[in-house]
C-alpha positions as CSV (number, residue, x, y, z in Angstrom):
1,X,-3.2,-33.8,-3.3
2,X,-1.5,-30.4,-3.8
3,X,-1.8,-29.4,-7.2
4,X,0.3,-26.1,-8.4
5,X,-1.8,-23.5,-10.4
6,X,-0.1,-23.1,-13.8
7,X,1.1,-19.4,-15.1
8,X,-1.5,-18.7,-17.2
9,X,-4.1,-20.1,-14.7
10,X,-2.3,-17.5,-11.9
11,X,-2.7,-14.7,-14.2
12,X,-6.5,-15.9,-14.8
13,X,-6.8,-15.4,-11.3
14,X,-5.1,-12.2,-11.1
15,X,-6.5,-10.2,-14.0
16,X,-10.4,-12.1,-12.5
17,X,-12.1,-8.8,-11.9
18,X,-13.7,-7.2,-14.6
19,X,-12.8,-3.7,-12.8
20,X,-9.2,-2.9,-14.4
21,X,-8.5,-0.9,-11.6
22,X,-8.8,-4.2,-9.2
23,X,-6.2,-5.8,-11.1
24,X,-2.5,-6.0,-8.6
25,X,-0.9,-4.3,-11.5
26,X,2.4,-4.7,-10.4
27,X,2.4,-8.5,-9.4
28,X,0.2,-9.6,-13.0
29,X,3.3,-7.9,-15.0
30,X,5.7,-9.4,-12.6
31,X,4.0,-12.4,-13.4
32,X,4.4,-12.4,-17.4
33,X,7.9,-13.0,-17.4
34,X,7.1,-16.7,-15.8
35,X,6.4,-17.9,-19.4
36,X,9.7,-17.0,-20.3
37,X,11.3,-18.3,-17.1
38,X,8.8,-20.9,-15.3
39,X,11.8,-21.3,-12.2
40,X,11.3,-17.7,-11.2
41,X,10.6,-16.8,-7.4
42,X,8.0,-14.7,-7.9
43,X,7.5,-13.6,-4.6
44,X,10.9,-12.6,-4.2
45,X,11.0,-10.6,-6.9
46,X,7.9,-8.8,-5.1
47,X,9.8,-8.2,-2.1
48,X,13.0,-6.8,-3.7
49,X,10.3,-3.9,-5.0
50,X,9.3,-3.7,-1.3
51,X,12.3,-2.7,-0.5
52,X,13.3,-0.2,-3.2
53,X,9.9,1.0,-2.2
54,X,11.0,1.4,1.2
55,X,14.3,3.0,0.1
56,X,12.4,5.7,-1.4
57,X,10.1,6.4,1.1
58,X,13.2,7.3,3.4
59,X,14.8,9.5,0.3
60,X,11.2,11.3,0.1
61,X,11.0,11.5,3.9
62,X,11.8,15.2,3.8
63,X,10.2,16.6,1.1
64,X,7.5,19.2,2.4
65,X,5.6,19.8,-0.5
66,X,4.5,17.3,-3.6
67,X,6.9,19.2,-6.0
68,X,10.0,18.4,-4.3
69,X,7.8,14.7,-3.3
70,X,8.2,14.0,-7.3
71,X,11.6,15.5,-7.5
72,X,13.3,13.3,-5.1
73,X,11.5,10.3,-6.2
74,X,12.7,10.9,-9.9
75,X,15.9,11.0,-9.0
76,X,15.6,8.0,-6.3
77,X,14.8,6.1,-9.3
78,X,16.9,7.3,-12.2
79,X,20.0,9.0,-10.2
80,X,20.3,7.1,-7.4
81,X,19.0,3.9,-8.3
82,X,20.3,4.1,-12.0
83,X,17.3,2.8,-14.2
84,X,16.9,4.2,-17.5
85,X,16.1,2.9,-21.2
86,X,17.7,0.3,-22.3
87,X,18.7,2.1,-25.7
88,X,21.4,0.0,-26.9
89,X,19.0,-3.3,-26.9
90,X,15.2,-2.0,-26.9
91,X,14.0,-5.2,-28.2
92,X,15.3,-7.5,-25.7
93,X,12.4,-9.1,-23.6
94,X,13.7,-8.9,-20.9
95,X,13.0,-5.3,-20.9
96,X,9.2,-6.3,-20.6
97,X,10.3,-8.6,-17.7
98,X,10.0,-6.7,-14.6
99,X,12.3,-9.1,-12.4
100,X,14.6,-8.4,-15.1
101,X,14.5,-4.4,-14.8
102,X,14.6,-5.0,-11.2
103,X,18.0,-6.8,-11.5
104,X,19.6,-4.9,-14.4
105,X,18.1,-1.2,-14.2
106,X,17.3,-1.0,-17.5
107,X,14.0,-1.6,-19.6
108,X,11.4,0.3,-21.9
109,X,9.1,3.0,-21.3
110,X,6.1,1.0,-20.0
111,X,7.8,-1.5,-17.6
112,X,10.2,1.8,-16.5
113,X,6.2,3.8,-15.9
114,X,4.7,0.3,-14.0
115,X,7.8,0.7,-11.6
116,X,7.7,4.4,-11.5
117,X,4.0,4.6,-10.8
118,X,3.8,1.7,-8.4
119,X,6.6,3.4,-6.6
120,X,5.3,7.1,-6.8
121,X,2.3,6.1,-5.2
122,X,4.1,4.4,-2.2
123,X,5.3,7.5,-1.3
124,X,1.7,9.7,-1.7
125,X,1.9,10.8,-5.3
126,X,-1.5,10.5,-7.4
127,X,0.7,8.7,-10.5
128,X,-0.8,6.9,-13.4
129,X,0.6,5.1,-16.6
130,X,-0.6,7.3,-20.1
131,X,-0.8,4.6,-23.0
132,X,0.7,7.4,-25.4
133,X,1.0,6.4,-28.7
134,X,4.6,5.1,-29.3
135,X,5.8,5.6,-26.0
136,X,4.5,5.3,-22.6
137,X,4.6,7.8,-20.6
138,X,3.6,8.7,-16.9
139,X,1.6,11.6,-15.5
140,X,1.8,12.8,-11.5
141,X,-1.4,14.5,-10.3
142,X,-0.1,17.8,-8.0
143,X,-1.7,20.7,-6.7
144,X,0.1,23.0,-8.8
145,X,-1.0,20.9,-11.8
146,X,-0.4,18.1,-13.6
147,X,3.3,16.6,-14.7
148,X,3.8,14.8,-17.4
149,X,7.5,12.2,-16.8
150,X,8.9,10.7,-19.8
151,X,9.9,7.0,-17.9
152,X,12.6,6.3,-20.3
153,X,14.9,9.4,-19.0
154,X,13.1,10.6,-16.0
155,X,12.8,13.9,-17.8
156,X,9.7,16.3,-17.7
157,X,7.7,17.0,-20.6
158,X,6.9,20.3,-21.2
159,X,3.8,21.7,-23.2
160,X,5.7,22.3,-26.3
161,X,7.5,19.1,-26.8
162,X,4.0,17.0,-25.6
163,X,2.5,18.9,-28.4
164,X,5.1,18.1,-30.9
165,X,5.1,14.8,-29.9
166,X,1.3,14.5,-30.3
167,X,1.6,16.3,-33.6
168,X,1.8,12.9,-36.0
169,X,-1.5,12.3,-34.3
170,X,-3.6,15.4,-35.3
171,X,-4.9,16.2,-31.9
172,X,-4.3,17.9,-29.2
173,X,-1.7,16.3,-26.0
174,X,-4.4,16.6,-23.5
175,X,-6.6,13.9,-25.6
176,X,-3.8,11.4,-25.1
177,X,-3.2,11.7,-21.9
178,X,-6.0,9.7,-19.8
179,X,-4.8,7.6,-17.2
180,X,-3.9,3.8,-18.5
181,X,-6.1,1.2,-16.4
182,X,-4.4,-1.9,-15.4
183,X,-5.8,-3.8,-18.4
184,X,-4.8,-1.7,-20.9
185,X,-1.6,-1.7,-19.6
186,X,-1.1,-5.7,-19.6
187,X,-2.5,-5.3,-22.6
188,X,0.1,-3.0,-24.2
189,X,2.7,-5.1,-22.1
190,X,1.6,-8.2,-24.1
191,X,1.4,-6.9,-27.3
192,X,4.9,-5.5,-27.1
193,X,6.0,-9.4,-26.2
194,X,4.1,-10.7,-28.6
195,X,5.9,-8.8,-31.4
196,X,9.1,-9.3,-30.3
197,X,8.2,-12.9,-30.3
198,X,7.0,-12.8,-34.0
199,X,10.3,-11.5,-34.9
200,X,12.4,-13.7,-33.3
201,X,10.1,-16.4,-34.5
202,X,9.7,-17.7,-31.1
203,X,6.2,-19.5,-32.0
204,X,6.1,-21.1,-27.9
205,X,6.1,-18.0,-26.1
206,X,4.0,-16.3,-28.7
207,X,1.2,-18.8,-27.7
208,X,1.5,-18.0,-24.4
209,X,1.3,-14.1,-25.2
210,X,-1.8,-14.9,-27.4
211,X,-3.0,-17.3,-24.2
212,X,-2.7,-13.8,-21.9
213,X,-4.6,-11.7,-24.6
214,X,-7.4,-13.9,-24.7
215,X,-7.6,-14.3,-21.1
216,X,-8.1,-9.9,-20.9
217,X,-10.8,-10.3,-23.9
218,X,-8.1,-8.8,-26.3
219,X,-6.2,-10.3,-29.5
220,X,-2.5,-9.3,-30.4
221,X,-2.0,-5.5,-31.7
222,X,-5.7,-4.7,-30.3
């Protein structure tokens, strides 16, 4: 008899590999907002990015060089397509639920980055999350160099304000701007859910945070 695999058991199967770069990024964060909201269609949710993802292939179709590649798909995304930080309500969870960005445009910097990046790369870009201290950011691999996207505004970062930012932090930008693996980024995904949890004193959906963490060899705030 047909048995259906819990959430967390899913996400066990997902996040399996001890490679973090084997990890389906983009259907294990999908998949965290099913603790939350245990009737969700996954799979549907999937397929409305495949066709964003398809939308911005044919708004990148022109672009010659990876320059104007980036340019068009940052404004695709945050012009066109209107997501942005959700400012007025930043701890919301639903900005950590990527169905939910999907469906209202708006979230936080690292949900904003998993769409960006999974996006970007649809369309050729080398893109890759940066687990920046106190704000995620994304970073584009060109020929000309190296870009550096704040996801919550779609805006560039230039040397002086990454080094301003990086300032509270006593070193250098270029030391905190590694590419995020896939676990790290569930990870950082999780603990932002988990504290949001605490603070709404939502003790059943904290367990299943802790239940993730545990399942990625981490513990909440590591």
């Amino acid at each position: 008899m047909y048995q259906p695999v819990s959430p967390l058991e899913y996400f066990r199967l997902l996040v399996g590999s001890t490679e973090g770069r084997d990890i389906p990024l983009l259907e294990a964060a999908a998949s965290l907002a099913l603790d939350a909201h245990p009737g969700l269609d996954l799979q549907e949710s999937l397929a409305g990015f495949d066709r964003l993802a398809r939308d911005m292939a044919q708004a990148c179709r022109q672009a010659s060089t990876e320059p104007a590649r980036l340019q068009r798909a940052l404004h695709f995304f945050h012009v066109s397509q209107g997501f942005r930080g959700n400012s007025r309500d930043y701890y919301d969870p639903g900005n950590s639920y990527l169905h939910r960005v999907l469906e209202t445009r708006s979230g936080i910097p690292i949900s904003l980055a998993v769409l960006f990046t999974e996006l970007a790369r649809q369309v050729g870009l080398e893109a890759d999350g940066v687990a920046f201290p106190g704000h995620f950011l994304v970073r584009v691999n060109l020929h000309e160099g190296m870009a550096v996207i704040d996801p919550f505004t779609g805006v560039s970062l230039d040397r002086d304000e990454l080094a301003r930012r990086a300032a509270p932090f006593g070193v250098p930008p270029e030391r905190l701007l590694h590419p995020a693996s896939s676990r790290q980024i569930l990870i950082r995904m999780l603990n932002n859910l988990a504290a949001i949890h605490a603070r709404r004193g939502d003790d059943a959906l904290l367990e299943k945070v802790r239940e993730r963490l545990q399942i990625l060899g981490a513990s909440p705030g590591a």
